[in-house]
N, C-alpha and C positions, 0 to 999 in steps of 0.2 A: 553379611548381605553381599550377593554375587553381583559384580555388574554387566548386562547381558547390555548388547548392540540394542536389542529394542528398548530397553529401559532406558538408556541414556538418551535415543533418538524420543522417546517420551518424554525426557526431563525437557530436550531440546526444546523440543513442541510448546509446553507447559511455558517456558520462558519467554519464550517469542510470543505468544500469546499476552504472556506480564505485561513487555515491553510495551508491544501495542495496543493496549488500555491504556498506558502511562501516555504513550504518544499521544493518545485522543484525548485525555483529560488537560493538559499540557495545549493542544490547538483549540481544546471548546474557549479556553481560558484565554489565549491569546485573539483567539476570533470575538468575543464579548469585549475587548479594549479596542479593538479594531477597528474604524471607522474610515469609511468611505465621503467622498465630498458633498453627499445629500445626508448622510448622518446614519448610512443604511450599510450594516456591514458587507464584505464581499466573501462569498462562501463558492467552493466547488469541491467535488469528490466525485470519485470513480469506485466503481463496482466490476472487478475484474473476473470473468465465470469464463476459467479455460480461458483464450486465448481473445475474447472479443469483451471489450470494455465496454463499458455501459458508463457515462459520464453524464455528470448536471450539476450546474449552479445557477449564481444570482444575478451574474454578470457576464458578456461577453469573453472579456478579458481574463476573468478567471476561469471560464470555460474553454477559452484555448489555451493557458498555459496547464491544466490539467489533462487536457487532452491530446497533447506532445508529451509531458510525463507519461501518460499510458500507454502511447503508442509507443516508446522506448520502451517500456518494463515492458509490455507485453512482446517485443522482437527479442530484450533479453533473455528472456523467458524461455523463449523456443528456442535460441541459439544454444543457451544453457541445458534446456532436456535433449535438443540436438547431441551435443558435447556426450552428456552423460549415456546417453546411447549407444554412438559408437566407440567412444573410447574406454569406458569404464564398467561396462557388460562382462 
């Protein structure tokens, strides 16, 4: 079996997809022991489409520190297709 650039960039894909199920079963898990000081867990997530995040939780507090995480990944992001544009075209 030959291995072509797209196959492996498939295998890539295929993994990091793995990963990120594992991650999410791994936070449901640890968000269900999690407790906040009314007995109500604290939840947020971002929904990144292209460059404009889309964020929401349970809480303030977990609403702004996910919404600092997205607003970094989303400028790493662009710096990074930036990069990839001019220097490796």
């Amino acid at each position: 079996m030959q291995f072509t650039e797209s196959s492996s960039l498939f295998e890539l894909g295929i993994g990091l997809f793995i990963v990120g199920i594992i991650f999410l079963i791994i936070a449901a898990i640890f968000l269900g022991s999690r407790r906040g000081k009314n007995g109500k867990p604290h939840a947020a997530g971002a929904i990144i489409v292209g460059p404009v995040p889309i964020v929401f939780g349970s809480d303030k507090k977990s609403l702004k520190t996910i919404l600092q995480l997205s607003i970094v990944l989303t400028a790493l992001l662009i710096v990074l297709t930036l990069i990839y544009y001019f220097l490796l075209r």
